[in-house]
N, C-alpha and C positions, 0 to 999 in steps of 0.2 A: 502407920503408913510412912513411910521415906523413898526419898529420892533412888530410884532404880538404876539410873544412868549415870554414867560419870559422865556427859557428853552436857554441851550449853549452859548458860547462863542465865538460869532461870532469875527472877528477882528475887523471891523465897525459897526454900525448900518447898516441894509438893507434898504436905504433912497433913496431920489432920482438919487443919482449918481448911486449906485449901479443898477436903473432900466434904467438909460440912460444907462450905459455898455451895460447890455446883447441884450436890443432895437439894440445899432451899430455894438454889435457883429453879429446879427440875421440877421442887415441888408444885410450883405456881406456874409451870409454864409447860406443862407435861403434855403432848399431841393423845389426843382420845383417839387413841385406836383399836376398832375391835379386837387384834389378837394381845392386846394388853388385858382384856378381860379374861382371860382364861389361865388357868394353868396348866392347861392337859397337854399333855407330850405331842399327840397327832396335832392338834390345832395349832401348836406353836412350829412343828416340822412343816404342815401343809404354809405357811404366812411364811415361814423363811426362805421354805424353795419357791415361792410367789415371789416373793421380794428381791431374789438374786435377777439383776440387771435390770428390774422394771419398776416405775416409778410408786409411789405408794398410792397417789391418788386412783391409779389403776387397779392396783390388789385390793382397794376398799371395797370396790365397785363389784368387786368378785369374789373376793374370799366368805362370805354369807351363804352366796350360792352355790359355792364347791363343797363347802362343809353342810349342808344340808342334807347335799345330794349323798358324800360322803361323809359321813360323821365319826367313823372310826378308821382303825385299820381293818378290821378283819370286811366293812361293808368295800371298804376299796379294793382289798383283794380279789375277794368275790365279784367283782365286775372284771369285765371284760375289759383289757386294755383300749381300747376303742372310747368305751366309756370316759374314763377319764382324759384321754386327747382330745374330744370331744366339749367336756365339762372346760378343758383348758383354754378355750377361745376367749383369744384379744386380749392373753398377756404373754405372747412372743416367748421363742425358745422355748419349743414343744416338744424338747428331749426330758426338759424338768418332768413333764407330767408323765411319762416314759419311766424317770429312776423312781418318782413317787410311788405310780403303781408297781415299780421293783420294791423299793424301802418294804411298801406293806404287805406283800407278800414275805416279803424276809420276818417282817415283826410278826404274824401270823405264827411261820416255820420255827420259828425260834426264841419267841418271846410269849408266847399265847398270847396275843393280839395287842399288850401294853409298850408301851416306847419303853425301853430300857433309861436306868439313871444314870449308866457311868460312860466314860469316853469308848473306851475299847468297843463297847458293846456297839456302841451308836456311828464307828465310824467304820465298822463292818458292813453297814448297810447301802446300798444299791446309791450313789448320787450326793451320801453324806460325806462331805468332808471337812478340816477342821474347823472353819467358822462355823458351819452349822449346827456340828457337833454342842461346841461349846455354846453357841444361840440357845439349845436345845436344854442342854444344863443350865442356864442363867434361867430361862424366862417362865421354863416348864417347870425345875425341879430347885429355883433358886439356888443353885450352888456360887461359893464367893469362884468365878474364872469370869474372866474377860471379854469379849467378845470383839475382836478385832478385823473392821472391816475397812473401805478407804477412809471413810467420816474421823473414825479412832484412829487411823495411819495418822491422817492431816495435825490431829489436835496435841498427839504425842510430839511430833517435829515440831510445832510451833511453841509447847510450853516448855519443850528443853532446849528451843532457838539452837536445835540444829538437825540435820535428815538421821531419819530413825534407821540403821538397816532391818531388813526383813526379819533375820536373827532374834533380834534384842525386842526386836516391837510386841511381840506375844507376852517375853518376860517380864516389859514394864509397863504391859496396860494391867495383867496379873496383879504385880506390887502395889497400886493404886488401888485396888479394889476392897474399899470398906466392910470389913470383918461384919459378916450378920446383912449384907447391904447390897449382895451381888444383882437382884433383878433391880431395885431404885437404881445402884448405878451405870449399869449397864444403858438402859433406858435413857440419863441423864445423857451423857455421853453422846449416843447418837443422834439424840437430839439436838444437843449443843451445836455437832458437826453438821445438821442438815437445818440448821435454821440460824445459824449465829455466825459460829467461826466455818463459814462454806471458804469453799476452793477458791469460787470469784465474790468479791463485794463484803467479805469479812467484816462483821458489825461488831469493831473492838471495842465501841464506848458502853456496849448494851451485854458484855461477855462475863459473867459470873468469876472467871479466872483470871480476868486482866491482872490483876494484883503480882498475880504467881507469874505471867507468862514471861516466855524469854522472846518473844520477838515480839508482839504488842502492833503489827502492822508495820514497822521501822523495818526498812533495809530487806534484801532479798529473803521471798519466803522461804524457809528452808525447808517448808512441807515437799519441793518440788524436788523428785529423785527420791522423797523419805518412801517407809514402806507404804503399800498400797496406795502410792501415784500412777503408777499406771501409765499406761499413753493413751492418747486418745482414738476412740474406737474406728473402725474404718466408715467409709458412709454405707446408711442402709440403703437408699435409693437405687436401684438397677444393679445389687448384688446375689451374689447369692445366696442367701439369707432369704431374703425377698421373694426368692423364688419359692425357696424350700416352701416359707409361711403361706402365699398364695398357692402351693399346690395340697398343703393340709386345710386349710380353710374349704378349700372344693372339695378335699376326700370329706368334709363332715358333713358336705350335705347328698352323700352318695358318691359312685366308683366311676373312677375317671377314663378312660378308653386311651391305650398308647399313643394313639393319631390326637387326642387332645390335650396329653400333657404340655408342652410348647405350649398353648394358647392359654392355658389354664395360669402357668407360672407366669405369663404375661412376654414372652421370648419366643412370635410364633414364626418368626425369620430366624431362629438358632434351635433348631429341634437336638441337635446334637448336643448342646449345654443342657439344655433342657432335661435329655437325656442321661447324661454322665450326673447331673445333680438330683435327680429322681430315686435314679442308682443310688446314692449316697442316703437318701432317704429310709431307703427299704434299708441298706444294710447296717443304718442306726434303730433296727426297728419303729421307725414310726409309719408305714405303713407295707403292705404286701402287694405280689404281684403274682396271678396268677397264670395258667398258663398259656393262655391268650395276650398277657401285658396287661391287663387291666388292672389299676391301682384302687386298692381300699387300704382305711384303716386297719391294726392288727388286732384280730380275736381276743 
Protein backbone atom coordinates (compact mmCIF):
# COMPACT_ATOMS: atom_id res chain seq x y z
CA UNK A 1 0.00 0.00 0.00
CA UNK A 2 1.39 3.75 -0.61
CA UNK A 3 0.62 7.03 -1.01
CA UNK A 4 -1.62 7.57 -4.30
CA UNK A 5 -1.45 11.38 -4.32
CA UNK A 6 1.12 13.74 -4.42
CA UNK A 7 -1.38 16.26 -3.07
CA UNK A 8 -1.27 17.15 1.28
CA UNK A 9 0.38 16.63 4.05
CA UNK A 10 -0.44 13.64 5.43
CA UNK A 11 1.52 12.93 9.01
CA UNK A 12 2.49 9.37 7.64
CA UNK A 13 2.56 7.78 4.66
CA UNK A 14 -0.95 5.90 4.13
CA UNK A 15 1.06 2.34 4.26
CA UNK A 16 0.39 -0.74 5.70
CA UNK A 17 -0.07 0.14 9.20
CA UNK A 18 -2.20 2.78 8.38
CA UNK A 19 -4.70 -0.18 6.58
CA UNK A 20 -3.99 -2.63 9.52
CA UNK A 21 -5.58 0.28 11.80
CA UNK A 22 -8.70 0.99 10.17
CA UNK A 23 -9.12 -3.23 9.24
CA UNK A 24 -8.94 -3.55 13.67
CA UNK A 25 -10.79 -0.49 14.07
CA UNK A 26 -13.74 -2.00 11.67
CA UNK A 27 -13.15 -5.08 13.18
CA UNK A 28 -14.85 -4.19 16.71
CA UNK A 29 -17.08 -1.61 15.48
CA UNK A 30 -18.48 -3.09 12.15
CA UNK A 31 -22.68 -1.88 11.86
CA UNK A 32 -24.77 -5.38 11.59
CA UNK A 33 -26.25 -5.01 8.61
CA UNK A 34 -28.39 -7.50 6.82
CA UNK A 35 -26.96 -7.01 3.29
CA UNK A 36 -23.49 -7.79 4.96
CA UNK A 37 -24.73 -11.07 5.46
CA UNK A 38 -24.85 -12.24 1.99
CA UNK A 39 -22.76 -12.61 -0.87
CA UNK A 40 -25.19 -12.98 -3.53
CA UNK A 41 -24.91 -10.59 -6.51
CA UNK A 42 -28.90 -9.74 -6.58
CA UNK A 43 -29.04 -9.13 -2.73
CA UNK A 44 -26.14 -6.98 -2.67
CA UNK A 45 -27.58 -4.97 -6.20
CA UNK A 46 -31.18 -4.79 -4.68
CA UNK A 47 -29.32 -3.05 -0.86
CA UNK A 48 -27.18 -0.69 -3.20
CA UNK A 49 -30.02 0.70 -5.29
CA UNK A 50 -32.07 0.90 -1.87
CA UNK A 51 -29.28 2.77 -0.37
CA UNK A 52 -28.64 5.40 -3.18
CA UNK A 53 -30.09 8.58 -1.51
CA UNK A 54 -31.99 7.12 1.43
CA UNK A 55 -31.13 6.67 4.89
CA UNK A 56 -30.01 3.06 6.09
CA UNK A 57 -32.25 2.90 9.00
CA UNK A 58 -34.93 2.92 6.30
CA UNK A 59 -33.58 0.27 3.78
CA UNK A 60 -33.48 -2.10 7.03
CA UNK A 61 -36.97 -1.68 7.60
CA UNK A 62 -37.36 -2.82 3.95
CA UNK A 63 -34.81 -4.68 2.28
CA UNK A 64 -36.13 -8.29 4.22
CA UNK A 65 -39.34 -7.63 2.67
CA UNK A 66 -38.38 -6.89 -0.94
CA UNK A 67 -36.01 -9.81 -1.11
CA UNK A 68 -38.63 -12.29 0.10
CA UNK A 69 -41.00 -11.21 -2.19
CA UNK A 70 -38.18 -11.10 -4.73
CA UNK A 71 -35.37 -13.25 -4.02
CA UNK A 72 -33.71 -13.60 -7.36
CA UNK A 73 -33.58 -12.01 -10.63
CA UNK A 74 -35.35 -14.13 -12.71
CA UNK A 75 -38.47 -14.02 -9.70
CA UNK A 76 -38.25 -10.16 -10.33
CA UNK A 77 -38.43 -10.22 -13.82
CA UNK A 78 -41.11 -12.33 -13.97
CA UNK A 79 -43.38 -9.82 -12.24
CA UNK A 80 -44.82 -7.28 -13.52
CA UNK A 81 -43.38 -3.82 -13.26
CA UNK A 82 -46.18 -2.66 -11.09
CA UNK A 83 -45.06 -5.23 -8.67
CA UNK A 84 -42.00 -4.15 -7.81
CA UNK A 85 -43.03 -0.10 -7.52
CA UNK A 86 -45.43 -1.29 -5.42
CA UNK A 87 -42.90 -3.61 -3.17
CA UNK A 88 -40.92 -0.12 -3.34
CA UNK A 89 -43.00 1.81 -0.87
CA UNK A 90 -41.47 4.50 1.66
CA UNK A 91 -37.96 4.52 0.28
CA UNK A 92 -38.40 7.57 -2.36
CA UNK A 93 -37.12 7.78 -5.76
CA UNK A 94 -39.26 5.22 -7.41
CA UNK A 95 -37.30 5.33 -10.82
CA UNK A 96 -34.74 2.96 -8.64
CA UNK A 97 -37.36 0.16 -8.61
CA UNK A 98 -38.19 1.08 -12.44
CA UNK A 99 -34.09 0.34 -13.45
CA UNK A 100 -34.21 -2.84 -10.90
CA UNK A 101 -37.01 -4.32 -12.48
CA UNK A 102 -34.93 -3.18 -15.84
CA UNK A 103 -31.27 -4.55 -14.42
CA UNK A 104 -33.24 -8.02 -14.01
CA UNK A 105 -34.68 -8.39 -16.86
CA UNK A 106 -31.24 -7.65 -18.52
CA UNK A 107 -29.56 -10.33 -16.06
CA UNK A 108 -32.28 -12.89 -17.10
CA UNK A 109 -31.54 -11.96 -21.14
CA UNK A 110 -28.08 -12.10 -20.78
CA UNK A 111 -26.70 -13.66 -17.98
CA UNK A 112 -29.26 -16.67 -17.20
CA UNK A 113 -30.44 -15.11 -14.17
CA UNK A 114 -26.84 -14.73 -12.14
CA UNK A 115 -25.40 -11.07 -11.60
CA UNK A 116 -22.20 -11.08 -13.68
CA UNK A 117 -18.49 -10.63 -11.86
CA UNK A 118 -16.72 -8.21 -13.93
CA UNK A 119 -17.31 -4.37 -14.68
CA UNK A 120 -18.25 -4.12 -18.32
CA UNK A 121 -20.83 -6.68 -17.71
CA UNK A 122 -22.51 -5.09 -14.62
CA UNK A 123 -22.37 -1.50 -15.97
CA UNK A 124 -24.39 -2.50 -19.20
CA UNK A 125 -27.10 -2.98 -17.00
CA UNK A 126 -30.54 -0.80 -16.77
CA UNK A 127 -29.69 1.95 -13.52
CA UNK A 128 -26.07 0.46 -12.84
CA UNK A 129 -23.45 2.72 -12.72
CA UNK A 130 -19.96 2.97 -11.60
CA UNK A 131 -20.25 3.01 -7.82
CA UNK A 132 -22.68 0.39 -8.06
CA UNK A 133 -20.88 -1.52 -10.26
CA UNK A 134 -17.85 -1.59 -8.29
CA UNK A 135 -20.31 -1.98 -4.74
CA UNK A 136 -21.28 -4.97 -6.67
CA UNK A 137 -17.80 -6.40 -7.10
CA UNK A 138 -16.51 -5.57 -3.60
CA UNK A 139 -19.41 -6.95 -1.36
CA UNK A 140 -20.93 -9.84 -3.83
CA UNK A 141 -17.78 -11.20 -5.37
CA UNK A 142 -14.99 -9.52 -3.13
CA UNK A 143 -12.87 -8.26 -5.51
CA UNK A 144 -9.71 -5.74 -4.25
CA UNK A 145 -11.72 -2.08 -6.12
CA UNK A 146 -12.89 0.64 -4.15
CA UNK A 147 -16.02 1.69 -3.69
CA UNK A 148 -16.25 5.32 -3.71
CA UNK A 149 -19.21 7.31 -2.67
CA UNK A 150 -19.44 10.82 -0.73
CA UNK A 151 -18.45 9.05 2.91
CA UNK A 152 -14.92 7.92 0.86
CA UNK A 153 -14.88 11.44 -1.08
CA UNK A 154 -14.88 13.09 2.50
CA UNK A 155 -12.31 10.71 4.12
CA UNK A 156 -9.73 10.70 1.08
CA UNK A 157 -9.62 14.85 1.31
CA UNK A 158 -9.21 14.82 4.88
CA UNK A 159 -6.26 12.14 5.15
CA UNK A 160 -4.40 13.87 2.23
CA UNK A 161 -5.48 17.50 3.88
CA UNK A 162 -6.36 18.54 0.63
CA UNK A 163 -9.77 18.43 -2.00
CA UNK A 164 -9.65 15.29 -4.01
CA UNK A 165 -10.64 15.99 -7.58
CA UNK A 166 -13.25 13.64 -9.06
CA UNK A 167 -10.37 12.31 -11.49
CA UNK A 168 -7.85 11.08 -9.03
CA UNK A 169 -10.60 10.00 -6.24
CA UNK A 170 -11.55 6.52 -7.81
CA UNK A 171 -7.50 6.06 -8.52
CA UNK A 172 -6.70 6.50 -4.84
CA UNK A 173 -9.42 4.96 -2.97
CA UNK A 174 -8.08 1.87 -5.48
CA UNK A 175 -4.33 2.29 -4.21
CA UNK A 176 -5.42 1.89 -0.45
CA UNK A 177 -7.15 -1.19 -0.89
CA UNK A 178 -5.61 -4.13 1.13
CA UNK A 179 -4.49 -6.97 -1.21
CA UNK A 180 -6.92 -10.09 -0.32
CA UNK A 181 -9.19 -7.35 1.81
CA UNK A 182 -11.43 -5.65 -0.53
CA UNK A 183 -15.09 -6.53 1.17
CA UNK A 184 -13.43 -5.78 5.09
CA UNK A 185 -12.23 -2.67 3.70
CA UNK A 186 -14.59 -1.29 1.77
CA UNK A 187 -17.04 -1.84 4.63
CA UNK A 188 -14.52 -0.24 7.05
CA UNK A 189 -14.39 2.78 5.25
CA UNK A 190 -18.00 3.61 4.98
CA UNK A 191 -18.30 3.07 8.03
CA UNK A 192 -15.63 5.16 9.41
CA UNK A 193 -17.35 8.09 7.00
CA UNK A 194 -20.91 7.55 8.34
CA UNK A 195 -20.24 7.18 12.01
CA UNK A 196 -16.74 8.99 12.80
CA UNK A 197 -15.20 11.34 10.40
CA UNK A 198 -19.13 12.72 9.09
CA UNK A 199 -19.48 15.83 7.12
CA UNK A 200 -20.77 17.78 10.43
CA UNK A 201 -19.39 16.89 14.11
CA UNK A 202 -16.34 14.80 12.99
CA UNK A 203 -15.07 12.66 16.14
CA UNK A 204 -11.31 13.02 15.57
CA UNK A 205 -10.21 11.84 19.10
CA UNK A 206 -12.31 8.47 18.59
CA UNK A 207 -10.82 8.00 14.60
CA UNK A 208 -8.65 4.86 13.93
CA UNK A 209 -6.60 7.26 11.27
CA UNK A 210 -5.75 10.23 13.30
CA UNK A 211 -2.13 9.23 13.38
CA UNK A 212 -1.95 9.32 9.41
CA UNK A 213 -4.42 12.11 8.75
CA UNK A 214 -3.56 15.47 7.18
CA UNK A 215 -6.14 17.75 8.61
CA UNK A 216 -7.07 16.13 12.12
CA UNK A 217 -10.13 18.77 12.51
CA UNK A 218 -7.23 21.97 12.37
CA UNK A 219 -7.99 24.68 9.70
CA UNK A 220 -10.44 24.45 6.79
CA UNK A 221 -11.91 21.25 5.81
CA UNK A 222 -10.68 20.38 2.69
CA UNK A 223 -13.33 17.74 2.12
CA UNK A 224 -15.44 20.76 0.96
CA UNK A 225 -15.35 21.09 -3.11
CA UNK A 226 -13.27 17.52 -2.71
CA UNK A 227 -14.88 14.70 -4.71
CA UNK A 228 -18.27 13.70 -3.96
CA UNK A 229 -19.28 17.10 -1.97
CA UNK A 230 -21.82 17.72 -3.59
CA UNK A 231 -24.21 20.73 -2.94
CA UNK A 232 -26.86 20.59 -0.96
CA UNK A 233 -30.01 18.96 -2.22
CA UNK A 234 -32.99 21.35 -2.94
CA UNK A 235 -35.99 21.13 -0.30
CA UNK A 236 -38.52 18.37 -0.51
CA UNK A 237 -41.48 20.15 0.87
CA UNK A 238 -43.91 21.55 -1.81
CA UNK A 239 -41.55 20.21 -4.90
CA UNK A 240 -41.90 18.39 -7.35
CA UNK A 241 -40.56 15.39 -6.26
CA UNK A 242 -43.20 15.50 -3.64
CA UNK A 243 -45.56 15.41 -5.96
CA UNK A 244 -44.31 12.76 -8.21
CA UNK A 245 -44.13 10.49 -4.66
CA UNK A 246 -47.67 11.31 -3.57
CA UNK A 247 -49.26 10.59 -6.94
CA UNK A 248 -47.34 6.76 -6.93
CA UNK A 249 -48.23 6.22 -3.41
CA UNK A 250 -52.09 6.57 -4.78
CA UNK A 251 -51.40 4.62 -7.94
CA UNK A 252 -50.52 1.65 -5.40
CA UNK A 253 -53.51 1.63 -4.01
CA UNK A 254 -55.51 1.65 -7.25
CA UNK A 255 -56.06 4.13 -10.65
CA UNK A 256 -56.30 7.70 -10.22
CA UNK A 257 -58.94 9.52 -12.63
CA UNK A 258 -57.34 12.83 -14.59
CA UNK A 259 -59.93 15.35 -12.54
CA UNK A 260 -57.92 13.73 -9.40
CA UNK A 261 -54.47 13.91 -10.22
CA UNK A 262 -54.11 17.68 -8.61
CA UNK A 263 -55.71 16.60 -5.49
CA UNK A 264 -53.90 13.52 -5.21
CA UNK A 265 -50.29 15.15 -5.65
CA UNK A 266 -51.58 17.39 -3.05
CA UNK A 267 -51.55 20.82 -5.84
CA UNK A 268 -55.54 21.03 -6.12
CA UNK A 269 -55.44 24.93 -7.05
CA UNK A 270 -52.40 24.03 -9.78
CA UNK A 271 -53.93 21.28 -12.01
CA UNK A 272 -51.76 22.51 -14.70
CA UNK A 273 -48.30 21.51 -12.61
CA UNK A 274 -50.04 18.73 -11.53
CA UNK A 275 -50.41 18.03 -15.01
CA UNK A 276 -47.10 18.67 -16.78
CA UNK A 277 -45.50 16.60 -13.73
CA UNK A 278 -47.83 13.56 -14.22
CA UNK A 279 -46.73 13.75 -17.76
CA UNK A 280 -43.13 13.42 -16.66
CA UNK A 281 -44.21 10.37 -14.64
CA UNK A 282 -45.54 8.37 -17.36
CA UNK A 283 -42.87 9.19 -19.73
CA UNK A 284 -40.15 8.04 -17.02
CA UNK A 285 -42.35 4.89 -17.15
CA UNK A 286 -43.53 4.78 -13.70
CA UNK A 287 -46.87 4.66 -14.39
CA UNK A 288 -49.51 4.75 -17.72
CA UNK A 289 -52.27 6.48 -18.84
CA UNK A 290 -54.95 5.23 -20.72
CA UNK A 291 -57.27 6.44 -22.90
CA UNK A 292 -59.55 8.14 -20.80
CA UNK A 293 -56.41 9.86 -18.69
CA UNK A 294 -56.67 7.59 -16.08
CA UNK A 295 -53.23 6.81 -14.26
CA UNK A 296 -52.17 3.31 -13.06
CA UNK A 297 -48.93 1.65 -12.43
CA UNK A 298 -46.95 0.00 -15.45
CA UNK A 299 -47.72 -3.76 -16.50
Amino acid sequence: MSDPLPTGEPTRALDESFGAAILAWADGARRDLPWRRTRDGWSVLVSELMLQQTQVARVVDRYPAFLQRFPDASTCAAAPAASVIDAWAGLGYNRRALYLHQAATAVVERHGGVLPGDIDALLALPGVGPYTARAVLAFAFEHDVAVVDVNVGRLLARWYGAPVAPREAQRAADALVPRGQGWRWNQAVLDLGATVCRARGPRCEACPARPWCGWRGAGPDPAVGSAGSGGRQSAFAGSDRQGRGRLIDALRRGPVTAEGVASVMGWPEDPDRARSVAGRVVADGLARRDGDGVLSLPT
